[in-house]
N, C-alpha and C positions, 0 to 999 in steps of 0.2 A: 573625645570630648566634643559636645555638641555646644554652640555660642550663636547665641541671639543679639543680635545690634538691634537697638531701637533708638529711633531715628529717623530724620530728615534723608531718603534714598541717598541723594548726591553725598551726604558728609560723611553715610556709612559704609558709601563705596570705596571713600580712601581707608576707612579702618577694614574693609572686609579683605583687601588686598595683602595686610601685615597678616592677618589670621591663616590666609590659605598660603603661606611660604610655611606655617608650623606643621610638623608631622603629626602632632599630638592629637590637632583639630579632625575631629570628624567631618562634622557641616558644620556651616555658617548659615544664618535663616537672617534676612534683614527686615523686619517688620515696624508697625507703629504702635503696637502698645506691646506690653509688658507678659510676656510669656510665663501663664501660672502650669504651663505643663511639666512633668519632674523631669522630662525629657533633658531639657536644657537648664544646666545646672550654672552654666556662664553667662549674666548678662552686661555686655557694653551697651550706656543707657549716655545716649546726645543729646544731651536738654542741656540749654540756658534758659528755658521759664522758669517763673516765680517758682512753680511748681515744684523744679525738678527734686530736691527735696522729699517734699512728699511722693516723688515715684520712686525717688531710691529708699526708700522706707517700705512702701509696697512691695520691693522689690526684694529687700532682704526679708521681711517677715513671709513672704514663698518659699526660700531659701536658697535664695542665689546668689553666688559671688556676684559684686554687683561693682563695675566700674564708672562711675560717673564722670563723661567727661563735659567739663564746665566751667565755669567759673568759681573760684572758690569762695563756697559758702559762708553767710557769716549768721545765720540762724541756729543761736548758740542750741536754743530748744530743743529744735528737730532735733540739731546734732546728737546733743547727750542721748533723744530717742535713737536714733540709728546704730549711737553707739554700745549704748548698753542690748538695742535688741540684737545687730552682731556680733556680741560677744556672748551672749546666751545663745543662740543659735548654731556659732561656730564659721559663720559667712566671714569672706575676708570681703573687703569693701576697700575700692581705693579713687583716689580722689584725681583729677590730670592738674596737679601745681607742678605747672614747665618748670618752673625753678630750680624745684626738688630733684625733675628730670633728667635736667641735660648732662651728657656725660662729661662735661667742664666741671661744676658741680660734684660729680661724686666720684671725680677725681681729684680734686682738693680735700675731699673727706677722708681721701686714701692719706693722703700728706699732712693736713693739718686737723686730727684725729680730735683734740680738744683743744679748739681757741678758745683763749679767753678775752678776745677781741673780733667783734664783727661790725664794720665800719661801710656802708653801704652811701653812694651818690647816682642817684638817678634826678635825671633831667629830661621830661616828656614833651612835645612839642603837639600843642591840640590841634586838629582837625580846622585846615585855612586859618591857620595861626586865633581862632576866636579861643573863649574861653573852653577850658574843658567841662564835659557833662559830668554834674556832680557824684551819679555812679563809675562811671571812669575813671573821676580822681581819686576815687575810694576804692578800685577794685585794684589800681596802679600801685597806690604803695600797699595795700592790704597781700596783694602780692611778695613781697620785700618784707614784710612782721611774719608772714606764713614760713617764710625763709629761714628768720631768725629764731624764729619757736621749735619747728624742725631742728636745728642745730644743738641750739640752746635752752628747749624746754618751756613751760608755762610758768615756772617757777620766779615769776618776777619779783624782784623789794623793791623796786620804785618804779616810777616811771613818770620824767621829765617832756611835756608833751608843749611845742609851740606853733600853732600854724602858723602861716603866713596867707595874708587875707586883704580885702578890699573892701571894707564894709560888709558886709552877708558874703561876699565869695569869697571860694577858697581857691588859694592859686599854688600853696604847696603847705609842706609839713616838714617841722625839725623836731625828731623823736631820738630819747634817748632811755634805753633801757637798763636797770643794774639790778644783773642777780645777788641773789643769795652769798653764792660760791664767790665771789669780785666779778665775775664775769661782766661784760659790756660789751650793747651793741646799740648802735646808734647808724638813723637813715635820715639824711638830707635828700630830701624829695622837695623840685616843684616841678607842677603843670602846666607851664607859659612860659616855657625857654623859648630861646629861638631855635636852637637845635639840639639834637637829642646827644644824651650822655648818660653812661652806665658803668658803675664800679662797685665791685663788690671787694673788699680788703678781710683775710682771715689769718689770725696771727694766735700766735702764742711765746715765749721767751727763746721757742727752738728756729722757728720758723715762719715766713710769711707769705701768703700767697696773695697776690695781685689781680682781680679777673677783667678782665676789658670784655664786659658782656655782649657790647654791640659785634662784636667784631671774631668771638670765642675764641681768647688769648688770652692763655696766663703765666705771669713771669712769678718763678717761685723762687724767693730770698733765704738762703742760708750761708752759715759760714762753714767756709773750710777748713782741713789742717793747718794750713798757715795763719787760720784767725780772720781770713779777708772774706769779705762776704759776695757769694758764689752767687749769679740769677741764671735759672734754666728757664726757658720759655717753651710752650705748649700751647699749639692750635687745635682746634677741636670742631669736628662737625656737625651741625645742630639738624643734620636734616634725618637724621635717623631716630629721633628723639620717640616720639610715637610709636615705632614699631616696639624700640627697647623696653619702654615702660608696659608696652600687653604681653610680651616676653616675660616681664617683672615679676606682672599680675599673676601670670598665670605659673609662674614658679614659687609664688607666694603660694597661690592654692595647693601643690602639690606637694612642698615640703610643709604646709602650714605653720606660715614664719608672717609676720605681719608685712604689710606693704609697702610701699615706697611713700607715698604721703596718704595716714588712714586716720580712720573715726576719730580716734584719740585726737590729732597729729590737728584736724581740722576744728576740734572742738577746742582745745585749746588756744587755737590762732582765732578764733569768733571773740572767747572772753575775754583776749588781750583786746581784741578790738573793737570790743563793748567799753571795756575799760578804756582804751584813748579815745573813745567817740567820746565817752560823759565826762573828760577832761576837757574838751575842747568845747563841748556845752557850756561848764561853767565858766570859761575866758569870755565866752560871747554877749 
């Protein structure tokens, strides 16, 4: 398998490093645009521009597995384009949402297989304590709904939205989700704590799992034969995160099984997020 990083040199040096521990990889080529040779049928593509977007569109309509690592997009548009042309095409495409990632994360999904509660608190402390940059505040908790969509689907019947604000600024959000099925998940988010807090809560009538994101500990609540309720607790290490998820990618392609966070996965977290943006238009 030959793999093209495109990319800023220095950030494709850390990705180029996971690729050559795999036996499967042939070369590795790190260049700056978008390799239309059939040579390389892998690309890992490093953009945070506006852009990036339209080069992973480029990049699947060549026909290449196409990894975008970025920030997660909220350009419902493109999406649906990307998404529908890699599903005609047959390109896997996957997105880098750490969230979806880390092996905290998708060892809770091991345990807590359908919640019907996802209860999330994050607390972000901005840059010299001033306010947060309003794509920051948006790409922060937009992270946390990409989460809960991944888990729990696009399939919303309402949705409870209130920020919290200063006149024109926004300083957090309190969002409340309710499916279809009863399901519920709800994020208290602000961005002007004085110091940072992260919990992610996943339950169902069996089981509970607790996650202390800062810190990758989670205490998992259940009860025992005797009726008493049992907590096992699990540390977890976040620095292997990146190499697991190109390991992911690339046994997506091979078995041809969809990805860890893909087309669909991201297009759906856009129109949840179209939808709470034009809620919080009309409050304003």
């Amino acid at each position: 398998m030959k793999i093209a990083i495109v990319g800023i040199r220095e950030r494709a040096a850390a990705w180029e490093k996971h690729l050559r521990k795999l036996t499967i990889v042939e070369e590795v080529v790190i260049t700056s645009e978008i390799p239309d040779e059939k040579e390389f049928t892998v690309v890992l593509l490093i953009d945070d521009s506006p852009e990036s977007l339209e080069r992973l569109l480029q990049s699947v309509r060549l026909g290449n597995h196409t990894y975008l690592i970025s920030r997660i997009p909220s350009d419902s548009q493109l999406l649906e384009k990307i998404y529908h042309s890699s599903e005609e095409s047959g390109v896997n495409v996957q997105f880098s949402h750490w969230p979806s990632m880390a092996e905290s994360m998708n060892w809770i999904r091991q345990q807590v297989s359908k919640p019907d509660l996802i209860q999330i608190k994050k607390e972000s402390t901005p840059l010299n304590y001033r306010v947060m940059e309003e794509l920051d505040f948006e790409f922060d908790w937009m992270d946390e709904l990409a989460l809960i969509i991944k888990w729990l689907g696009g399939n919303i019947h309402r949705y409870e939205v209130k920020p919290i604000r200063l006149h024109n600024q926004f300083l957090g959000l309190n969002l409340t989700l309710r499916y279809e099925n009863s399901a519920v998940a709800s994020l208290q988010y602000l961005g002007a704590a004085a110091s940072e807090t992260h919990q992610r809560i996943f339950s169902n009538n069996i089981i509970v799992a607790d996650c202390d994101v800062i810190h990758q500990k989670v205490r998992l609540h259940t009860l025992n034969e005797l009726n008493k309720v049992s907590v096992k607790e699990k540390k977890f290490d976040p620095s292997d995160t990146a190499e697991w998820s190109v390991v992911q990618f690339i046994k997506s392609i091979q078995l041809g099984q969809p990805t860890l966070f893909s087309p669909y996965d991201a297009l759906q977290t856009a129109r949840a997020f179209e939808k709470i943006n034009s809620l919080i238009k009309v409050q304003q």
